[in-house]
C-alpha positions in Angstrom: -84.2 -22.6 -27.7 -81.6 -24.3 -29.7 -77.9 -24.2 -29.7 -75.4 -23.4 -32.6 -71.9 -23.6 -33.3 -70.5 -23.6 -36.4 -66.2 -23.8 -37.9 -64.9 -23.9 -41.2 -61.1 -24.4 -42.5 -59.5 -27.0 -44.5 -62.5 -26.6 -47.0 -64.6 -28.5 -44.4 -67.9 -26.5 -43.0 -69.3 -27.9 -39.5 -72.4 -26.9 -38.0 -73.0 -28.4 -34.1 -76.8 -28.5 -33.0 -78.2 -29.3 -29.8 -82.0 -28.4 -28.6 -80.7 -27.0 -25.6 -77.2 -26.0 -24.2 -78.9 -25.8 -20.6 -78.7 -29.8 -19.6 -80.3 -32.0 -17.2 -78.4 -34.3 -15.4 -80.0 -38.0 -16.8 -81.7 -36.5 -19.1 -81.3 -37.0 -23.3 -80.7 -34.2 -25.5 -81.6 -34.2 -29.3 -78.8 -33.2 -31.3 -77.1 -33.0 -35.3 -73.5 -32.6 -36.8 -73.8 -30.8 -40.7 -71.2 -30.9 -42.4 -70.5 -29.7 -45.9 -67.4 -30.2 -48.1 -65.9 -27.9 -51.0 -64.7 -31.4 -52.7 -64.7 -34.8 -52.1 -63.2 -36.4 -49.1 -63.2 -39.6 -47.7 -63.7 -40.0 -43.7 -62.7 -42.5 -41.2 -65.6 -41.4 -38.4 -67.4 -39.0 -36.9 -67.7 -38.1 -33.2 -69.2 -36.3 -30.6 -68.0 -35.8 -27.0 -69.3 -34.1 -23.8 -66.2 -33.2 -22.3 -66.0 -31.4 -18.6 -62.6 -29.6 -17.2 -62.4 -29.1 -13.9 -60.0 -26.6 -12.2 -58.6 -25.5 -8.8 -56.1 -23.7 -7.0 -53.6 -24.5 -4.7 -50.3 -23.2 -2.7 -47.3 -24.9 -3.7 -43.4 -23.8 -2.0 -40.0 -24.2 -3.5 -36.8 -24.1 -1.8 -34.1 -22.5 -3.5 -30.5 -23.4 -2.8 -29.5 -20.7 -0.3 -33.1 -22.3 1.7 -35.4 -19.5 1.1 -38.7 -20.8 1.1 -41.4 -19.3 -1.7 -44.9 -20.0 -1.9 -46.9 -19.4 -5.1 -50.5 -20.4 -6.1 -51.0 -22.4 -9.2 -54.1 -23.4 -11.2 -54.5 -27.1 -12.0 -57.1 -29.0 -14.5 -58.3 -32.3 -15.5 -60.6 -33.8 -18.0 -63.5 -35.5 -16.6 -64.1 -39.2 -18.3 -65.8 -38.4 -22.0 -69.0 -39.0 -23.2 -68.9 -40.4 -26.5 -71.1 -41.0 -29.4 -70.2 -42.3 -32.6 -72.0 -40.6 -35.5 -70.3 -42.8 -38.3 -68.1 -45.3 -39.5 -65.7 -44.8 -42.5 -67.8 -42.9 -45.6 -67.5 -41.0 -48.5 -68.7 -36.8 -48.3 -69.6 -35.7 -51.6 -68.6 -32.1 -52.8 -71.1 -29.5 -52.1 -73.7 -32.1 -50.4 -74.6 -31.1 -46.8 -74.9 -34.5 -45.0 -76.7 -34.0 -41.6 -75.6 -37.0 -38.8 -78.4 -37.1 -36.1 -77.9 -37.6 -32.4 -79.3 -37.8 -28.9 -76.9 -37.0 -26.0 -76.7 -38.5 -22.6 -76.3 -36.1 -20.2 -74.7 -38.4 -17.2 -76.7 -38.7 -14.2 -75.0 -36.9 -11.3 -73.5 -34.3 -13.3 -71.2 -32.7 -11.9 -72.6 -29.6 -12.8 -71.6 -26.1 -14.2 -69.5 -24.3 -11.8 -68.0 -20.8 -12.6 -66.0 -20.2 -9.0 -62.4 -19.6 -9.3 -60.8 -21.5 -6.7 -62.4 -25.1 -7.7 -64.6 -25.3 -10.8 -66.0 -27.3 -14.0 -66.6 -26.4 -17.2 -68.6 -28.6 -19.8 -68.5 -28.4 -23.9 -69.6 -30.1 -26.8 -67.1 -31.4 -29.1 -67.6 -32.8 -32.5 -65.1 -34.0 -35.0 -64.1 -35.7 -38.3 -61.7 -38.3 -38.7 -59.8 -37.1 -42.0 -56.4 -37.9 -42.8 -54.3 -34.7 -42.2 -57.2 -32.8 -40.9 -59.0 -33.8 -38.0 -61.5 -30.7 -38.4 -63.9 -29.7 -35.3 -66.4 -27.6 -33.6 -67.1 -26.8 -30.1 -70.1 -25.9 -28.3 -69.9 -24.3 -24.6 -73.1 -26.3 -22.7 -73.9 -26.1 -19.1 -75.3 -28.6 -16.9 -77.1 -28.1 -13.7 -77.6 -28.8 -10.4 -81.3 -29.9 -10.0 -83.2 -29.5 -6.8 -84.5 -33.4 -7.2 -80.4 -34.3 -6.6 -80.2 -32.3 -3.6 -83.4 -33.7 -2.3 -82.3 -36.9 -2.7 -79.4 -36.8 -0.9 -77.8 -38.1 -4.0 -75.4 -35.0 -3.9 -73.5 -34.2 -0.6 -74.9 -31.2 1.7 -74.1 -29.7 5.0 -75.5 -31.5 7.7 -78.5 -28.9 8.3 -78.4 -27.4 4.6 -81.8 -28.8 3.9 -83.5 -28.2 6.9 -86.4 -26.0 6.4 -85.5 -23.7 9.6 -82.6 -24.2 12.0 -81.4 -22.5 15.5 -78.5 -20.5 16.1 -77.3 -18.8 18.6 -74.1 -15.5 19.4 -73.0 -13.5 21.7 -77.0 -13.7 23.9 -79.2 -13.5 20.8 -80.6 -17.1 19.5 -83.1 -17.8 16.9 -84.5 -19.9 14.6 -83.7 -19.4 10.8 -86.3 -20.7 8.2 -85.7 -20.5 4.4 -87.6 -21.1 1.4 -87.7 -22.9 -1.1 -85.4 -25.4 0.1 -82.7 -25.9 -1.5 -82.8 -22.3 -2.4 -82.2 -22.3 -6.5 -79.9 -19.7 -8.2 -81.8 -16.9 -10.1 -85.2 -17.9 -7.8 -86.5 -16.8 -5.1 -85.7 -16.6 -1.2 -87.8 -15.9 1.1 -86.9 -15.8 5.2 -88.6 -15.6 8.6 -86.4 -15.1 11.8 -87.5 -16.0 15.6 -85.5 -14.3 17.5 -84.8 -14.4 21.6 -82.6 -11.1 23.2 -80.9 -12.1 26.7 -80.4 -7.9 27.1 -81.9 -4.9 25.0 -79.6 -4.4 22.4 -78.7 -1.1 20.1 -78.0 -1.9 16.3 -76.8 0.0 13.3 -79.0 -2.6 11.3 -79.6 -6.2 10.7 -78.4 -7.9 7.1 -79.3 -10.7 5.9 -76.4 -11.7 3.7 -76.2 -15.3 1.2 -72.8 -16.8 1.1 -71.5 -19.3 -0.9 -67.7 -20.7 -0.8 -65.7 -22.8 -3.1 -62.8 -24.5 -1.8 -60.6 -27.1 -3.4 -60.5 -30.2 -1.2 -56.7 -31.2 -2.3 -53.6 -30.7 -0.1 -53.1 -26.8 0.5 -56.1 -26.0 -1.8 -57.3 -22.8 -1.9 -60.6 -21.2 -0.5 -62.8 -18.4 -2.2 -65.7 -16.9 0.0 -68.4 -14.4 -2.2 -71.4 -13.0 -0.6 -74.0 -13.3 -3.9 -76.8 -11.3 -2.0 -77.3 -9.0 1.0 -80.2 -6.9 2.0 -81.3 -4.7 5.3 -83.4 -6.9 7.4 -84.4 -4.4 9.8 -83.5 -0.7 10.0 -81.0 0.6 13.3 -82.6 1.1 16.9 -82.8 0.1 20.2 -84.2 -3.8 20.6 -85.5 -5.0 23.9 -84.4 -8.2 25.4 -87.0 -10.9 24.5 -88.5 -12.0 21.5 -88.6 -10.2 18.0 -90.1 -11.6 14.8 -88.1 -10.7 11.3 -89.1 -11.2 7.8 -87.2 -11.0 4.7 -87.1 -11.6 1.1 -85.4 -11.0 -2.5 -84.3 -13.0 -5.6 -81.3 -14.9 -5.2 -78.5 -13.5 -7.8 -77.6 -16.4 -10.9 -74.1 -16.4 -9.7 -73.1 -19.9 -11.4 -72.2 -21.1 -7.9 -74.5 -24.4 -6.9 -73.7 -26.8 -4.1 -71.5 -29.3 -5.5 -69.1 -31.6 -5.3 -66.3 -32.2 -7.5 -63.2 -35.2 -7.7 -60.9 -31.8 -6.8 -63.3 -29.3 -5.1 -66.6 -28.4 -3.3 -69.2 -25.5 -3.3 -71.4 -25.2 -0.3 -73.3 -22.3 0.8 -74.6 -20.2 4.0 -77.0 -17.8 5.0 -75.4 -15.4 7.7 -77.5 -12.8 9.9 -75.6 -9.9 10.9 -76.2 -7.3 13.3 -74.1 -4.0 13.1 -73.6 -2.7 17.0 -71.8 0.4 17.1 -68.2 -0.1 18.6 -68.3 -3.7 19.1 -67.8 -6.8 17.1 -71.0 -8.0 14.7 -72.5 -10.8 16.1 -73.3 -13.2 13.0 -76.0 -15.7 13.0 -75.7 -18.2 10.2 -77.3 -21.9 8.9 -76.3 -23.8 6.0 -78.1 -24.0 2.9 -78.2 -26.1 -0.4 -78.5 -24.1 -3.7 -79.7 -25.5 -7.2 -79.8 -24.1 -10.1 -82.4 -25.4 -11.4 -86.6 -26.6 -10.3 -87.1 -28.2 -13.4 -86.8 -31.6 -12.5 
C-alpha cells in the first residue's frame, strides 16, 4: 500500500509518494514528488533525502560554586549521513501545471533500522524539497525501515553470543535446563513458540512459572542510560509441588510489535532475552534466561 504526504504554503502544492513506507534494508523503492504551482516560478532543484535521527539518553553532573554536585539526564540526537537523490536541475514550473518528478529510493544496506525505545533510538523520514529563491518549500514523510531476519542470520548485525542459538542451557539456584525457541531470530508481531527441558536437584513448590520476553535498550556512550521492558509474559505452568528430576514445559504466544528489534546504533544498542521465572512463596524467584535476536521483519 502506498504512502502519501502532501504540504502547501507559499502558493506551492507538494505531494510525496512512495510505494511503501515499510523499507527493506538494500532494497529500491519506487517513488514521485508532484508539485503544482498557483503562478509561475522558476526553480534551482529538486531533492529528496532519507534522513535518520538517532537519540539517547545520558547522565550529565554540574558542580555549582559552593561544590554541590547535580546530576540530570539529557536527551541527545544526531543525523545519520543523508541519502540523496536529485530530481532536477534548474527549470521553469508553469502556473496551474502539475509536473510529476519520478524516483527510485535506495534504502542503504544495513539499515539501521526503526527503533522506537526511549533511551537509544532512530527515527527515519522522507524529505523532499524545492530549491526557490526565498522559499525553500517541503514535505516530509515518516518511513520505517526494518530489521530483517536474513541480517541477523548473517551475522551482518551484532547479537549476543547465544542469541541465535536454536536452544541453550541455563541453570539457578538447583534447577537447569535447556531453553529452545522458534523461529529464530524471533520477529516482532510473529510468532514464538518454546519448549523447556528441565532437571530439579530437590522437589520444589511454585506459585507458577512465567515465561517473560525482554528486550533492553541502552545507549553505549559515557554514563548512557539503560531502559529494560518486558514486551510479553505468559503462565508457563500453573502453581504446585514439582519433584526433583526432570519436567518437560511447553509454551507459546505472538510476540507483541513493540518497535524494539536487535540493533545496533553509532550511540546505542537493543538486544533482547527470554527469562523463565519461577514464583516460590517466601523466597527469591529463581530466573532462568538465554539471549535472543528479534527482527522485525521475514520478508527477506
Amino acid at each position: 500500500m502506498s504512502a502519501i504526504a502532501r504540504s502547501t504554503g507559499g502558493g506551492v502544492e507538494l505531494e510525496l509518494e512512495l510505494e511503501r513506507a515499510d523499507l527493506i534494508p538494500g532494497q529500491l523503492v519506487a517513488g514521485a514528488l508532484r508539485v503544482l504551482t498557483t503562478k509561475e516560478r522558476e526553480i534551482r532543484g529538486a531533492l529528496v533525502s532519507l534522513i535518520g535521527t538517532e537519540h539517547w539518553k545520558h547522565e550529565v553532573s554540574q558542580t555549582n560554586a559552593q561544590g554541590h554536585t547535580t546530576t540530570r539526564i539529557v536527551r541527545s540526537t544526531a543525523e545519520l549521513p543523508r541519502v540523496p537523490i536529485q530530481l532536477s536541475g534548474p527549470a521553469t514550473l508553469t502556473a496551474g501545471l502539475s509536473r510529476k518528478m519520478p524516483f527510485e529510493l535506495p534504502v542503504p544496506a544495513l539499515g539501521p533500522p526503526t527503533v522506537t525505545a526511549d533511551a537509544s533510538g532512530l527515527e527515519w523520514i522522507l524529505e523532499a524539497k524545492l530549491d526557490v529563491p526565498w522559499l525553500d518549500p517541503g514535505v516530509v514523510l515518516p518511513v520505517t525501515i526494518h530489521q530483517p531476519t536474513a541480517l541477523l542470520r548473517a551475522g551482518v548485525v551484532p547479537v549476543e553470543q547465544f542469541a541465535l542459538w536454536p536452544s541453550v542451557d541455563a541453570r539457578a539456584d538447583g534447577i537447569r535446563a535447556s531453553i529452545a525457541i522458534e523461529p529464530v531470530p524471533l520477529d516482532l508481531g510473529g510468532p514464538l513458540e518454546g519448549r523447556v527441558s528441565l532437571e530439579l536437584d530437590k522437589p520444589l513448590d511454585v506459585q507458577g512459572i512465567r515465561a517473560e520476553l525482554r528486550v533492553e535498550a541502552a545507549a553505549t556512550v559515557s554514563r548512557g542510560v539503560t531502559d529494560r521492558t518486558t514486551i510479553w509474559s505468559h503462565l508457563v505452568r500453573e502453581g504446585g509441588r514439582m519433584e526433583a528430576g526432570h519436567h518437560e514445559l511447553t509454551f507459546s504466544g505472538t510476540v507483541p510489535d513493540a518497535g524494539v528489534p536487535t540493533a545496533r546504533l553509532p550511540h546505542g544498542r537493543t538486544s533482547g532475552r527470554l527469562h523463565l521465572v519461577f514464583d516460590v512463596r517466601w523466597a527469591a524467584d529463581p530466573h532462568l534466561d538465554r539471549e535472543v535476536a528479534i527482527a522485525t521483519t521475514t520478508e527477506v
